[in-house]
C-alpha positions as CSV (number, residue, x, y, z in Angstrom):
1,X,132.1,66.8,74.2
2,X,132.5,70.2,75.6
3,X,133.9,70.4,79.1
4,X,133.1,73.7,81.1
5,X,133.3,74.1,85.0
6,X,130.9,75.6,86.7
7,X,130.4,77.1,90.5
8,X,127.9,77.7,93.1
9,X,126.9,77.5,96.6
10,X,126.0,74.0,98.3
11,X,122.5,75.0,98.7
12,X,119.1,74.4,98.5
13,X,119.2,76.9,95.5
14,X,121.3,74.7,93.2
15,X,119.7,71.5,92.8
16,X,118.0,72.2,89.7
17,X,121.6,72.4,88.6
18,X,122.7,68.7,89.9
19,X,119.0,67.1,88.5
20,X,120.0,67.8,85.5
21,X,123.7,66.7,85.6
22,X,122.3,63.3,87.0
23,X,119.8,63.5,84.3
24,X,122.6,63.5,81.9
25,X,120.4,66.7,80.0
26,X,123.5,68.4,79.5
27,X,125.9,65.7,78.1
28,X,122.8,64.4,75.7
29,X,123.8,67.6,74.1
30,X,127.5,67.0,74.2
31,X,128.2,69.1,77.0
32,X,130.1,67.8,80.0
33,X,129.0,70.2,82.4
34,X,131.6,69.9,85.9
35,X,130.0,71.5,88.6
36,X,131.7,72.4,91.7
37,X,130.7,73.5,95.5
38,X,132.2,76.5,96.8
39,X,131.3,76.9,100.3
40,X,133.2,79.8,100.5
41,X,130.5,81.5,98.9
42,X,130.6,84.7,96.1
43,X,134.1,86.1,97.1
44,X,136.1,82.7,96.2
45,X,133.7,82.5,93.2
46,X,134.9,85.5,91.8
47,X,138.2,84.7,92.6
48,X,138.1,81.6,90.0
49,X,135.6,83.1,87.5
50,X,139.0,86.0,87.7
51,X,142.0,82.9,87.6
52,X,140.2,80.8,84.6
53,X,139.0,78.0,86.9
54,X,135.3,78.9,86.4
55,X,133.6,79.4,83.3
56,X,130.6,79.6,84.8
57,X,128.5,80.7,88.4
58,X,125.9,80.5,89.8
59,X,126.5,83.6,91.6
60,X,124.6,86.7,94.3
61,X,124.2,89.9,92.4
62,X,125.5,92.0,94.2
63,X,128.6,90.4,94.6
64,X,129.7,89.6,91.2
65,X,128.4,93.4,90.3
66,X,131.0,94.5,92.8
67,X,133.7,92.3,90.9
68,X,133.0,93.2,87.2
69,X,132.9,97.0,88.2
70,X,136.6,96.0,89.9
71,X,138.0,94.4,86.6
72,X,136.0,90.8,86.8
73,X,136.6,89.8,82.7
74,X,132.5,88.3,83.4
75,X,129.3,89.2,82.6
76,X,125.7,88.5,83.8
77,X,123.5,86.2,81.2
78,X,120.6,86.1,83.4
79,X,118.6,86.4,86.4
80,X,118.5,82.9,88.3
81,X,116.9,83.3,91.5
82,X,114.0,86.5,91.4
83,X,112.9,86.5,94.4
84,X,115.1,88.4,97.2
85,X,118.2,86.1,99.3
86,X,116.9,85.8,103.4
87,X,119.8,86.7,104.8
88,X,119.4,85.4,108.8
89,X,121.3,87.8,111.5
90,X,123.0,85.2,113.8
91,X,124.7,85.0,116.9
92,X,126.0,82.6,119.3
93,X,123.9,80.7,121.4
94,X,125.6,82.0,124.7
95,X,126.0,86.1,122.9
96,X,124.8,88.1,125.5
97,X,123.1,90.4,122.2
98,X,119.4,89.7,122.5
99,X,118.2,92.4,119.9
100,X,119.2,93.8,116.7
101,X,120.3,97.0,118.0
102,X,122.5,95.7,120.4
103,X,124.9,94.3,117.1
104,X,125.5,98.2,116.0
105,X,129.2,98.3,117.3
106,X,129.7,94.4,117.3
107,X,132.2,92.5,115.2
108,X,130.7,91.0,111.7
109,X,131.9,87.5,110.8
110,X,132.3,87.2,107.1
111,X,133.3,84.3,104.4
112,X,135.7,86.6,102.7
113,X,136.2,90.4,101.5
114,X,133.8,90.7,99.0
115,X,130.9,88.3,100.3
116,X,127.8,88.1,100.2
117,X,127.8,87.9,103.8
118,X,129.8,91.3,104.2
119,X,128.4,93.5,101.8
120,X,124.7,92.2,103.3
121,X,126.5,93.5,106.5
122,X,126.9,96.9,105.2
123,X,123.2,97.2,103.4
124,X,121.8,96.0,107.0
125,X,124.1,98.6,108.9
126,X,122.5,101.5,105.7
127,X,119.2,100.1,107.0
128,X,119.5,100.4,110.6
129,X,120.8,103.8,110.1
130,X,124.3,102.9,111.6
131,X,127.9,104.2,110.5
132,X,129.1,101.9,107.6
133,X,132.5,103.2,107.7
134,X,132.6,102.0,111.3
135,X,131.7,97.8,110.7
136,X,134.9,95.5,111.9
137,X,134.9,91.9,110.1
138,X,136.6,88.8,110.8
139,X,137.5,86.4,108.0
140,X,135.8,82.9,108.9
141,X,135.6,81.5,104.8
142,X,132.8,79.0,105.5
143,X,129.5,78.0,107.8
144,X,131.8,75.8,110.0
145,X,134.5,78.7,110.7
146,X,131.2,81.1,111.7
147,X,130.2,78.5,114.1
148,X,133.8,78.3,115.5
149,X,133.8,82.6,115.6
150,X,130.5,83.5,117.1
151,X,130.9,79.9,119.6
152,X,134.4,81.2,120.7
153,X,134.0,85.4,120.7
154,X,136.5,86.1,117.8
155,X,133.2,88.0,115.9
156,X,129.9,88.4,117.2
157,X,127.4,88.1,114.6
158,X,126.7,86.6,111.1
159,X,124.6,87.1,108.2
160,X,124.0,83.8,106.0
161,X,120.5,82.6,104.0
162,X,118.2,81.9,106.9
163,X,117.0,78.1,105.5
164,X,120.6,77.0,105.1
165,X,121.2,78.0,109.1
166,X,117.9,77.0,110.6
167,X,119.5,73.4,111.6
168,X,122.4,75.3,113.4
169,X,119.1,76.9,115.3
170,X,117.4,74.3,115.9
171,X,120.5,73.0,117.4
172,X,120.7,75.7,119.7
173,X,123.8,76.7,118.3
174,X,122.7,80.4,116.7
175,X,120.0,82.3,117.6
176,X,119.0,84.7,115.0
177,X,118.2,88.0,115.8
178,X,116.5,89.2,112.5
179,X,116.0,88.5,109.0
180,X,117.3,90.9,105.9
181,X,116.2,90.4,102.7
182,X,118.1,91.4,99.7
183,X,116.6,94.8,97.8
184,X,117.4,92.6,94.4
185,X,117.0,89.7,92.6
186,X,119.6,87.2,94.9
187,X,121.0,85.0,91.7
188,X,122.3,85.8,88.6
189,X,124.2,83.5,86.2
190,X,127.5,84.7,85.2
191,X,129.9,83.4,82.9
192,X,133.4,84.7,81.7
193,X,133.8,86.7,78.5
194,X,136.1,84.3,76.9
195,X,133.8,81.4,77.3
196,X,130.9,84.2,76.0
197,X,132.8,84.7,73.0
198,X,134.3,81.3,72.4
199,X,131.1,79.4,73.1
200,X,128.1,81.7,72.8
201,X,126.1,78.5,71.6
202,X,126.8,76.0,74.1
203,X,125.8,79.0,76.9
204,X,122.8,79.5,75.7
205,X,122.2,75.3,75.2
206,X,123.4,75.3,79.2
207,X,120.7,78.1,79.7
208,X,117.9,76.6,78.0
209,X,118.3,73.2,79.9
210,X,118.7,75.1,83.3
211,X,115.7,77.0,82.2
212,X,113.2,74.2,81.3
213,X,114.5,72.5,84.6
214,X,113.7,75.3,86.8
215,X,110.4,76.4,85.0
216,X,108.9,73.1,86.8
217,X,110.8,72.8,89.5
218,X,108.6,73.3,92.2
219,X,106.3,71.0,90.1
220,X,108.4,68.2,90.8
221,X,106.7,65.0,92.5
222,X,107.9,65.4,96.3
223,X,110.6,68.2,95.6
224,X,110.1,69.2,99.5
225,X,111.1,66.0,100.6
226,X,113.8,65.6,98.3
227,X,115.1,69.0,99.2
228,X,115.1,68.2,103.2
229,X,117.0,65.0,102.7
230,X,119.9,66.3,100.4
231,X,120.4,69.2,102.5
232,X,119.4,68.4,105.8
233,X,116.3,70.5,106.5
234,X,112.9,69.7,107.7
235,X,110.1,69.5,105.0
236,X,108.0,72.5,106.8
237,X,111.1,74.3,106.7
238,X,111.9,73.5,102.9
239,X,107.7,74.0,102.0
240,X,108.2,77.5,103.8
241,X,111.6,78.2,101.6
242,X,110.0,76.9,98.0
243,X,107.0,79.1,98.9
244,X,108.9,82.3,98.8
245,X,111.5,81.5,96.2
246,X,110.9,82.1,93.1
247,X,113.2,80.8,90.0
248,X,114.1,83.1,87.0
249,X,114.5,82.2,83.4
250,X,115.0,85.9,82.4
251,X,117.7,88.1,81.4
252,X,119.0,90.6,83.5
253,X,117.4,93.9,83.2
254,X,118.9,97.7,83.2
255,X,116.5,99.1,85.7
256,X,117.6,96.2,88.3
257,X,121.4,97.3,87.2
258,X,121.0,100.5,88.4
259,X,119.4,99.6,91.3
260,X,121.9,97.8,92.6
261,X,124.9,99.7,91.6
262,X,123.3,102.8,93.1
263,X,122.6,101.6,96.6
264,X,126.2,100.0,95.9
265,X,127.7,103.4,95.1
266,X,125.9,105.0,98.4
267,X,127.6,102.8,100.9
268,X,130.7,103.2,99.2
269,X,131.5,99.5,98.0
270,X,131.6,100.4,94.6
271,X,133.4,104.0,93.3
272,X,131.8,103.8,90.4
273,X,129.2,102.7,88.3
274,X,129.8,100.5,85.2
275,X,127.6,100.6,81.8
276,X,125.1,98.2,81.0
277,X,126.9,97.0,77.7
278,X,129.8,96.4,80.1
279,X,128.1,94.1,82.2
280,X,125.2,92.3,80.9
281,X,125.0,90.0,77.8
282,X,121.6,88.3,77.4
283,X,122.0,85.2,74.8
């Protein structure tokens, strides 16, 4: 048996993931796949796809883009998710913001440097044509220390996948301003190059059995209603989400590269672009 640890988000996203744990499709093939929730989100899964303690995530693109160009020793296998991440723009309850506009000088809350939820901060800032130099963060690491943030005043707003937070809504908790959807492909599959070259193989078994999993997914006999009671959601909501997702068995192409290390480069995240071959490994 062949051990490798693997991370992603506790969302919606992922279950394809744990139905096949359960299933036991991996270890039938003598892989004993150890998944992992990171709530933390991309920054703290590059951080252990950097340490060793990750051979594998399921990871945004533009934040493990961001991380190989700044020495990540990981490269992208595929495309998981193809359809773009709805990133909601929240703020407390009690905020006195009421429009998007109002958030232009306002305090960001973010997971970590190097989130998701901070470099959606600065393509939203590119988009509303505001200074990107000028954004002020404050480190809250998970969904619980944003609610503690935008409740108390330390930060003002926050960007996470709209589905995920619609219970925190429809608590009265947040209100959401605005929705910004990635320019890319949200989910890529990343896996470090030692495992890559150690193991090319059992990655591509791993990719395969996601693959066939995902492929029918939506297919699945009451998938809405097994979604909403694993992660807390109501069915409409979930039937809304599955109808705009869209899963990816794909590699990841050079066009989409450049796409995102360009806008990247503009807002000055990136300071340089990195080559395809350095990268990308399709299996």
């Amino acid at each position: 048996m062949k051990t490798l640890n693997i991370v992603g988000v506790p969302e919606h996203f992922n279950l394809p993931w744990h139905l096949c744990i359960e299933n036991r499709e991996f270890a039938d093939l003598g892989i004993d796949l150890q998944w992992t929730d990171v709530p933390e989100g991309t920054g703290k899964m590059c951080q252990l796809l950097r340490e060793g303690q990750a051979d594998i995530a399921v990871i945004l693109t533009e934040g493990i883009i961001k991380d190989i160009v700044a020495g990540n020793p990981s490269k992208i296998v595929q495309v998981y998710v193809a359809s773009p991440l709805i990133w909601g723009i929240h703020v407390g309850a009690a905020s006195a913001y009421q429009k998007l506009s109002d958030l232009k000088n306002a305090k960001v809350a973010i997971s970590r440097l190097g989130s998701g939820s901070q470099l959606m901060a600065y393509v939203n800032a590119h988009e509303q044509g505001w200074n990107t130099t000028q954004l002020q963060f404050k480190i809250v690491n998970t969904l619980d220390g944003a609610i503690a943030s935008l409740t108390t005043g330390t930060a003002d707003y926050f960007m996470w996948e709209r589905f995920m937070t619609q219970p925190i809504v429809d608590q009265g908790i947040f209100r959401r301003l605005a929705d910004c959807p990635t320019p890319w492909p949200c989910f890529v599959i990343a896996v470090r190059n030692e495992v890559l070259e150690q193991q090319p193989e059992v990655i591509a078994q791993i990719l395969n059995t996601i693959n066939k999993t995902t492929s029918q997914f939506k297919k699945i006999p009451n998938i809405a209603q097994t979604l909403a009671e694993r992660y807390s959601q109501k069915t409409h909501d979930i039937q809304v989400w599955l109808s705009l997702t869209e899963w990816s068995q794909n590699s990841f192409n050079a066009d989409m590269l450049n796409k995102v290390q360009n806008q990247l480069l503009e807002l000055a995240i990136i300071d340089k672009k990195s080559t395809f071959a350095e990268m990308v490994q399709a299996l």
